[in-house]
Structures are given as structure tokens and as C-alpha cells.
C-alpha positions as CSV (number, residue, x, y, z in Angstrom):
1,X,21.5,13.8,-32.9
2,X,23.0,16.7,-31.7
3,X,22.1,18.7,-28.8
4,X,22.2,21.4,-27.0
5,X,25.5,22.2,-25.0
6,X,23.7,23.4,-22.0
7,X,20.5,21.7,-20.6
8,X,17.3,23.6,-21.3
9,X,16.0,22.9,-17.8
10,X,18.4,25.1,-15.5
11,X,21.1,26.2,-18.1
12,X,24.1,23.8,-16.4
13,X,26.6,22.8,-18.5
14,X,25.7,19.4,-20.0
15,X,28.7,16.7,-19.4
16,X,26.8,13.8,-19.9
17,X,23.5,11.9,-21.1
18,X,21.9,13.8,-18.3
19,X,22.3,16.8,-16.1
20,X,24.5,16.7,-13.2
21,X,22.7,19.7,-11.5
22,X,18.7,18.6,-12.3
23,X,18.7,15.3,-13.8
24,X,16.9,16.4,-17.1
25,X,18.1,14.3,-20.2
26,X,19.7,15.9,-23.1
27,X,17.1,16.6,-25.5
28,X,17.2,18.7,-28.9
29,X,14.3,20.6,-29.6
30,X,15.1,20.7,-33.2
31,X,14.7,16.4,-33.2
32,X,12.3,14.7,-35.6
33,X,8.7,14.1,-35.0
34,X,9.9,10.0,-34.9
35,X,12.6,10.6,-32.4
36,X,9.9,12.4,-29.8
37,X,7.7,9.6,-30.5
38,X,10.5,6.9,-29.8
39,X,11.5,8.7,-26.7
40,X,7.8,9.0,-25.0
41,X,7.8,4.9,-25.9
42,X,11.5,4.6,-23.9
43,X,10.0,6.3,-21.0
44,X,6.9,4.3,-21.1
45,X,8.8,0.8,-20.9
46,X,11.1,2.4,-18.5
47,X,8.1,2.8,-16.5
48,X,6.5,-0.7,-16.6
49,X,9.7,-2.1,-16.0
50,X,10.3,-0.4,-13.0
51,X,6.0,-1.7,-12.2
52,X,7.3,-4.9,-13.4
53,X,10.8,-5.6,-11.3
54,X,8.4,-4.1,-8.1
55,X,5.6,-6.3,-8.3
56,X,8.0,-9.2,-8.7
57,X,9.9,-7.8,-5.4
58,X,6.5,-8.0,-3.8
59,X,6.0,-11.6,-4.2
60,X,8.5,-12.2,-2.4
61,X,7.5,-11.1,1.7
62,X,10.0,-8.3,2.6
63,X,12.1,-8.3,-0.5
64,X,11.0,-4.8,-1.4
65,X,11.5,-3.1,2.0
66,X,14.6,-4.9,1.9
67,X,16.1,-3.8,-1.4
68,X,14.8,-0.4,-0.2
69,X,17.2,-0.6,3.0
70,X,20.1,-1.7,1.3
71,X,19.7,1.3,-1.1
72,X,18.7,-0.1,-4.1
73,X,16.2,2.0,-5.0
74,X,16.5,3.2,-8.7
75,X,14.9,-0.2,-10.4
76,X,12.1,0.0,-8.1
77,X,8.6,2.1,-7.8
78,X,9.0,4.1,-4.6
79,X,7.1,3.3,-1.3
80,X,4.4,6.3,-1.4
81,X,4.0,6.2,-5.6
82,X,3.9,2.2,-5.2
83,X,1.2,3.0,-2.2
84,X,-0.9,5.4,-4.5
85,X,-1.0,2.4,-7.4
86,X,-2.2,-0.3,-5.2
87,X,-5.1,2.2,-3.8
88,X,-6.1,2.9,-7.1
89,X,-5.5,-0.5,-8.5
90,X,-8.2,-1.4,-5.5
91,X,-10.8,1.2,-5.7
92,X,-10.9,0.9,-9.7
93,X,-11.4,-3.0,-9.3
94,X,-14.4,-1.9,-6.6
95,X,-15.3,0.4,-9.1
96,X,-15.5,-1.9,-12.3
97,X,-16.8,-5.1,-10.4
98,X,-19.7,-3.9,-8.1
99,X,-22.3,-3.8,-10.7
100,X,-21.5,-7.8,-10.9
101,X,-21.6,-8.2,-7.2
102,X,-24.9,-6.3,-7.5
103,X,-26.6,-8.2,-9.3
104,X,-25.1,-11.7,-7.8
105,X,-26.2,-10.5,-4.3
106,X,-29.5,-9.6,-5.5
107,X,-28.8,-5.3,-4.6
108,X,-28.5,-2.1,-6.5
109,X,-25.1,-0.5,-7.1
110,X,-26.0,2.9,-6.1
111,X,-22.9,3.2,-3.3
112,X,-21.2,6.4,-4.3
113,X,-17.6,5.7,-5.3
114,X,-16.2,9.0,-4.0
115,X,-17.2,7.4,-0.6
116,X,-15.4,4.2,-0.9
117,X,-12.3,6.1,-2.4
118,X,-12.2,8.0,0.6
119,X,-12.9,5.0,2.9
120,X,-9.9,3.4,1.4
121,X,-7.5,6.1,1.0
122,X,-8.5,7.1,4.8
123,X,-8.4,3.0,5.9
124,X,-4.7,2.4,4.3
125,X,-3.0,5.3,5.7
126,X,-4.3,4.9,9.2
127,X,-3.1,1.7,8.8
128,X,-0.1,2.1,7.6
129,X,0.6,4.7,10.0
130,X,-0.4,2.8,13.1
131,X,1.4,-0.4,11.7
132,X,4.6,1.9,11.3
133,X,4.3,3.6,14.7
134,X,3.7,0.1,16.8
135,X,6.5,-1.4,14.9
136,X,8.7,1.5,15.8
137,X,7.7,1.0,19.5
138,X,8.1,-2.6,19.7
139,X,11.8,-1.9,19.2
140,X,12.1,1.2,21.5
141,X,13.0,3.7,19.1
142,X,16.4,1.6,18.1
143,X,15.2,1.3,14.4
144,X,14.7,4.4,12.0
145,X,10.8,5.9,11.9
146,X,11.8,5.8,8.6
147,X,12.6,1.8,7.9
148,X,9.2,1.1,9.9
149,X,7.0,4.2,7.5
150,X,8.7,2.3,4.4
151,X,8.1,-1.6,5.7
152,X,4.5,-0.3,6.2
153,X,3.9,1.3,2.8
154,X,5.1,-1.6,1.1
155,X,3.1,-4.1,3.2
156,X,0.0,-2.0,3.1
157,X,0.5,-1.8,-0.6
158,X,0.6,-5.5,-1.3
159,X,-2.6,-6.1,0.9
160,X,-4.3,-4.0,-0.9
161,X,-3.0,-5.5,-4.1
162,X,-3.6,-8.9,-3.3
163,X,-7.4,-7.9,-1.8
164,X,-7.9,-6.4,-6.2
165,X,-7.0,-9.8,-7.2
166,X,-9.1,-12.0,-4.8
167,X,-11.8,-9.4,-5.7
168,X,-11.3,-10.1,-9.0
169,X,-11.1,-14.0,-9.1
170,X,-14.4,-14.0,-6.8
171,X,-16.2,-11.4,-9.5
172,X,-15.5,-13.9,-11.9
173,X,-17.0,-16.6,-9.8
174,X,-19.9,-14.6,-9.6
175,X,-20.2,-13.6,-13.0
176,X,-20.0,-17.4,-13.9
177,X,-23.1,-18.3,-11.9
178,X,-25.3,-15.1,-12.6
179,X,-26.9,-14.8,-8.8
180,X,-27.1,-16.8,-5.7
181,X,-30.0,-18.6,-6.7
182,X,-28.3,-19.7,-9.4
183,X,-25.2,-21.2,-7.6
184,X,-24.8,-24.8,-7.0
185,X,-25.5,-26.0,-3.6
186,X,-23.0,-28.0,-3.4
187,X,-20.2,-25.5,-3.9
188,X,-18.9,-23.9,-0.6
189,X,-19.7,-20.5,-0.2
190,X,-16.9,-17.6,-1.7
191,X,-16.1,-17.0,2.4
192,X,-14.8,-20.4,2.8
193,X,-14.0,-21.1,-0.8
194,X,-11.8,-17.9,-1.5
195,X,-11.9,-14.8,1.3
196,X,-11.2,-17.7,4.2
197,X,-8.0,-19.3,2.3
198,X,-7.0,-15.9,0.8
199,X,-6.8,-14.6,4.6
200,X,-4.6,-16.9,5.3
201,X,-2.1,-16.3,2.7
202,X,-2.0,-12.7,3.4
203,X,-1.3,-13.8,7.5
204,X,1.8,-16.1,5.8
205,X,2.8,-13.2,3.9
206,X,2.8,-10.9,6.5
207,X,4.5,-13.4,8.8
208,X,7.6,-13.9,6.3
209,X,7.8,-10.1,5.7
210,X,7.9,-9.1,9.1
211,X,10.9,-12.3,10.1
212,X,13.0,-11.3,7.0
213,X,13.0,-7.3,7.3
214,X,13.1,-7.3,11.2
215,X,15.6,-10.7,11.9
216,X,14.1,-11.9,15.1
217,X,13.1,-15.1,16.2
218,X,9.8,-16.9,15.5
219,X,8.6,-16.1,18.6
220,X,9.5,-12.1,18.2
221,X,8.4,-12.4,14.8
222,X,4.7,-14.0,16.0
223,X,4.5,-11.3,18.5
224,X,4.8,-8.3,16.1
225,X,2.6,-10.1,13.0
226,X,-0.2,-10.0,15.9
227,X,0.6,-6.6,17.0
228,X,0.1,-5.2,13.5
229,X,-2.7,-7.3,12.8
230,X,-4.2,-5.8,15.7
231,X,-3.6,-2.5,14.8
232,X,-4.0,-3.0,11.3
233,X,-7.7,-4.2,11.8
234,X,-8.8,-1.6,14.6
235,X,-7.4,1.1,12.3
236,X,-9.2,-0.1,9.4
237,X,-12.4,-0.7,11.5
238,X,-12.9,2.6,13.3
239,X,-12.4,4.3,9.8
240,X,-15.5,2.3,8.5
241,X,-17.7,2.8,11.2
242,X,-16.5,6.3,12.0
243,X,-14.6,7.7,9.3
244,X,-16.9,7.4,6.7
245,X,-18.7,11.4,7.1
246,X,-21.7,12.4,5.2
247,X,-20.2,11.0,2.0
């Protein structure tokens, strides 16, 4: 294929694949119908590889935040897109699985979603601002805002992440058994069955994140996973009791 010596985008002089001065990629306007069609696909897998390699990061605690420090960047979702995903990923599971919790529980499903969007959208960020600030305090001001902002994004992110799935596995639970009345006696309750365990995998995670991206000691390490925690749950918790509005 042959393309155009200059890029389309600003008019630069086209030395390369892509341009130097805006990053478009040589394209030819002129190209077949197939060719556009194989492109849009390339950019597509691009795309889920990137989604791919980063959720992979995640499961490791800190491995993200670290890559991120060390300046590998390109193979990776960035922190605020990554952010946006998760909340999405977590209000559409709310979305999608509340008319089984309904009727498991026994309730209608009349909540409005724009009100839980907003509660989440409004409960992450004040979390992850508050984690990012108290972090950034704990060490006096030695550290970047900036490490702490992106550490906080991408924990924030895979809470949120991990809270879709558990959702997820206990709709199924629920979808198994119908209703309440309909569930075994005999079988723990979801709190203690799923949530309770659940909890404290996400307390591990955090615990391992926070030791390999900050390099203390155990005891440093305890001290800040309790100081976000803290601040994590009060942020969260005066958003739903305050934060909330007339929607």
C-alpha cells in the first residue's frame, strides 16, 4: 500500500509507520474497503491486549503502580482510563444483577441507577483521593503527589473490580436457589460464605500492594494499610449517607 507522503492529521512530513509530530499512523485514503476493515480489527486486539496485560498486572498487588513508576507505560491501560473501566465494569454488574437480588431478597428493583452511578463514581474518587492524600502525608511530602494519585487509582480500580466479581459469584448463588426461603438452612449465609472471606482477600491485597510499591517494613506497611482503610471506608461512608442528593 502506498501512502501519503505527508500525514493527513497535521501535514508533517511522514518518516516512519507513524508521525513524529502527532502520532497518527500512516493511512491511505484511497485503501480497500478489506484493508479498513482489517485495521479497525488491529486496533481492537491492540486494545484488549493492552485490557489483557493490565488485568494480569493487577493480580499481582502493586505490580501495576509499579510498572507505572519504572516507566513502562505503553503495554498497559492508564491509571484514570483503567479507573473509568472498573466503575463501569461495577455499576453495569449492579445494573444487570439487581433484578436477581430482588427477587432473592424478597424487594422490588425500583432503585434508580443514575443514583447508584453517581454514588459510585462520587464514593471511588473520594476515596481515591483521600487514600492518595494520607499516603502522601504519611511520608511528609518526600514521595511525588503523583506516585501516591497513581497507587490510589490503581488500587481503587481493582477494589472495585474484585467487588463485580464477588457480586457476580454471589448473584449466581442466588439465582441458583430462587429466594431465601428457598435456601438450604444448612448453608452459611453469603456474609460469611462469600462477602466475609472476600474481605479478607481484598485486606491481603491491599497489604502486599502497599509493602511492594512503598518498601517499608511490616510494621510501616500495617500502619499505612490501616490508615487507608480508614480513610478509604469514612470516605466511602459519608458519600452514602451524605452524598447521595435528591437522586
Amino acid at each position: 500500500m502506498t501512502t501519503h507522503p505527508d500525514c493527513l492529521n497535521c501535514g508533517a512530513p511522514l518518516g516512519t509507520e507513524y508521525c513524529a509530530a502527532c502520532g497518527q499512523k500512516a493511512v491511505d485514503p484511497r485503501a480497500s474497503t478489506w484493508h479498513a476493515v482489517k485495521e479497525a480489527v488491529s486496533d481492537a486486539t491492540d486494545l484488549d491486549g493492552r485490557a489483557f496485560r493490565t488485568t494480569r498486572a493487577l493480580v499481582s498487588p502493586g505490580r501495576l503502580t509499579l510498572e507505572f513508576l519504572h516507566g513502562r507505560r505503553a503495554p498497559y491501560l492508564g491509571p484514570i482510563k483503567l479507573f473509568l473501566l472498573a466503575g463501569t465494569a461495577l455499576t453495569t454488574t449492579w445494573i444487570v444483577t439487581r433484578g436477581v437480588e430482588a427477587h432473592y431478597y424478597g424487594y422490588r428493583a425500583d432503585a434508580a441507577p443514575a443514583a447508584y452511578i453517581g454514588m459510585v463514581v462520587r464514593g471511588s474518587l473520594t476515596a481515591g483521593i483521600a487514600i492518595a492524600i494520607s499516603s502522601w502525608a504519611v511520608d511528609r511530602g518526600r514521595r511525588r503527589m503523583l506516585d501516591d494519585a497513581v497507587f490510589a487509582l490503581h488500587l481503587v480500580a481493582s477494589l472495585m473490580l474484585w467487588t463485580a466479581a464477588i457480586v457476580w459469584i454471589g448473584t449466581g448463588w442466588k439465582a441458583m436457589w430462587g429466594t431465601v426461603a428457598a435456601t438450604p438452612r444448612r448453608i452459611p449465609g453469603l456474609p460469611f460464605l462469600l462477602f466475609l472471606p472476600s474481605a479478607i482477600v481484598a485486606l491481603g491485597y491491599i497489604a502486599v500492594a502497599v509493602h511492594r510499591v512503598y518498601a517499608g517494613r511490616w510494621w510501616s506497611t500495617a500502619f499505612r494499610v490501616l490508615l487507608i482503610g480508614a480513610v478509604g471506608v469514612t470516605a466511602v461512608y459519608e458519600v452514602l449517607t451524605h452524598g447521595l442528593g435528591p437522586g
